[in-house]
C-alpha positions as CSV (number, residue, x, y, z in Angstrom):
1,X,-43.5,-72.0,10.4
2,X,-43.3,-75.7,10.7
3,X,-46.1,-77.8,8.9
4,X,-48.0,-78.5,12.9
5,X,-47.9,-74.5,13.1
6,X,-49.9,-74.5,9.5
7,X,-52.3,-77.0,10.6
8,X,-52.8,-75.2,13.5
9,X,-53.5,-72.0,12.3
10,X,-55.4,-73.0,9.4
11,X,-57.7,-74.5,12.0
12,X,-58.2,-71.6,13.7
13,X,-58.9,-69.7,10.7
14,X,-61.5,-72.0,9.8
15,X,-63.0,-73.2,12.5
16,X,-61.9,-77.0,12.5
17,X,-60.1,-79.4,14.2
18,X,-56.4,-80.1,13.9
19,X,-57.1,-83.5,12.7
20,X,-59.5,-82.4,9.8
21,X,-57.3,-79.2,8.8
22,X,-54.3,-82.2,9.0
23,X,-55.9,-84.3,6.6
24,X,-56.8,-81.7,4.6
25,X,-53.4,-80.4,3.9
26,X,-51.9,-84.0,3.4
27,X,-54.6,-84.5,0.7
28,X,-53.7,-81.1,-0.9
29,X,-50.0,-82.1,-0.8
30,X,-50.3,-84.9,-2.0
31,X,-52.3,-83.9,-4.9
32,X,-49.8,-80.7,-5.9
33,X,-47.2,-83.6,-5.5
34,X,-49.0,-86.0,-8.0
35,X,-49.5,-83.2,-10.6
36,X,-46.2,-82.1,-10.6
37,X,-44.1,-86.0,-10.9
38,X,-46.6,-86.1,-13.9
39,X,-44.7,-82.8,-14.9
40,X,-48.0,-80.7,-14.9
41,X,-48.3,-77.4,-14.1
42,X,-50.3,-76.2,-10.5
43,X,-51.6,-72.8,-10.5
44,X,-52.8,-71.6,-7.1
45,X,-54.5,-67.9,-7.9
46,X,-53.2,-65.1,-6.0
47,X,-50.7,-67.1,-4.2
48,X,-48.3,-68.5,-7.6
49,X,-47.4,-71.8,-9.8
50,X,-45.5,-74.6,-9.2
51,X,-44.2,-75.7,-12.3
52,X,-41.3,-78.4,-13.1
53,X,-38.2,-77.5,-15.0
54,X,-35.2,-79.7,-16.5
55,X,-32.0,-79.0,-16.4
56,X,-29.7,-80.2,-19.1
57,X,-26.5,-82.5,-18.1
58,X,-23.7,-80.1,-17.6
59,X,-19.5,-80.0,-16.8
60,X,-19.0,-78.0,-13.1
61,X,-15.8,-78.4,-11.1
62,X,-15.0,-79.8,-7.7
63,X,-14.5,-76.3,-5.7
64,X,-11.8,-78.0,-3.4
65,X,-9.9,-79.7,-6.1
66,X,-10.7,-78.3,-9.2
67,X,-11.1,-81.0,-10.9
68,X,-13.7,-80.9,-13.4
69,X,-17.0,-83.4,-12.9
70,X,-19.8,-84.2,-14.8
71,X,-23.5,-83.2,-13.5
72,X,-26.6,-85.0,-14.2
73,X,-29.5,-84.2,-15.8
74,X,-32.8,-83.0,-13.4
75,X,-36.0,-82.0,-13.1
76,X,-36.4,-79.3,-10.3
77,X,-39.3,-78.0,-8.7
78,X,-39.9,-74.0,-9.4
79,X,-42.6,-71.7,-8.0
80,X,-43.2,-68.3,-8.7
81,X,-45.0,-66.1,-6.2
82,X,-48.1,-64.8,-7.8
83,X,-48.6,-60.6,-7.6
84,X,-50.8,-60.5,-4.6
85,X,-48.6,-62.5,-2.8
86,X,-45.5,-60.5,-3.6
87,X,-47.2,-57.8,-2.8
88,X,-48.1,-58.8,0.7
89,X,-44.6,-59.4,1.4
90,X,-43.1,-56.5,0.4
C-alpha cells in the first residue's frame, strides 16, 4: 500500500476528502517525525512505539574483499508492533 492508497482509504473510512485525509496524515508524519529527531519516544496504543536506538561504532568487513572497515556510529528508527496489532496479523 502506497501512501495515495492510505489517504484514500482513510477517507473512505472517515468520510473526508482526499485532500483533508492528505493533510492530515502529512501533519501526523510530520509530528511522529519531530518527536523522534528529538529522540523521544511515540506510542500509538494498540498499533506499537516508535522509539530511536544508537548503535555504537563497530569493525565489519568488506564481504567482497575481506578487508576489514570501520562502521559509524547511528541512531535507527525501531518500532514494535503493539499486541492487538500482532494479533491481527497473525
Amino acid at each position: 500500500m502506497t501512501k495515495t492508497d492510505l489517504i484514500a482509504a482513510a477517507a473512505e473510512a472517515a468520510g473526508l476528502t482526499k485532500k483533508d485525509t492528505g493533510i492530515a496524515l502529512d501533519a501526523i508524519l510530520t509530528t511522529i517525525e519531530n518527536a523522534l529527531a528529538k529522540k523521544e519516544k511515540v506510542t500509538l496504543v494498540g498499533f506499537g512505539t516508535f522509539d530511536v536506538k544508537h548503535r555504537e561504532a563497530r569493525k565489519g568487513h568488506n564481504p567482497s574483499t575481506g578487508a576489514p572497515i570501520d562502521i559509524a556510529a547511528s541512531n535507527n528508527v525501531h518500532f514494535k508492533a503493539g499486541k492487538p496489532l500482532t494479533a491481527k496479523v497473525q
